[in-house]
C-alpha angles and dihedrals in degrees: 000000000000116000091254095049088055098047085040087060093040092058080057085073096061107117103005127128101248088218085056094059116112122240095262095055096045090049087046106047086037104132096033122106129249127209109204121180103261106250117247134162097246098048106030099187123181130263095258130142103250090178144003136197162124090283142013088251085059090054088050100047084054086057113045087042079065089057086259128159096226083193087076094050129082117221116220125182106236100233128188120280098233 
């Protein structure tokens, strides 16, 4: 699959619960980092993917390009499902 396709695909990801995501894409984005709002009491957020990459920098380079504060997400490795 060619680079863009794949990132094509990645952006795909953005605001979606990770639990939500099918087999093929979890077997697919597998390996790439999530950045997910850290829970806390006063926020709530849900559980939704704010940003996805290669590396956690790229997570936080996604985030902070939405006018996001990277400092307020958690970043999870997407892992097989089996």
């Amino acid at each position: 699959m060619p680079a863009a396709a794949a990132a094509r695909d990645l952006r795909r990801a953005i605001g979606r619960d990770p639990d939500r995501l099918t087999l093929q894409e979890s077997v697919a984005w597998a390996g790439n980092y999530i950045a997910m709002e850290i829970y806390s009491p006063e926020t709530a957020p849900l559980r939704r993917i704010a940003a996805i990459g290669a590396s956690v920098q790229e997570c936080m380079r996604q985030l902070s390009e939405q006018g996001l504060d990277p400092a307020r997400y958690e970043f999870s490795l997407l892992r097989l499902p089996y």
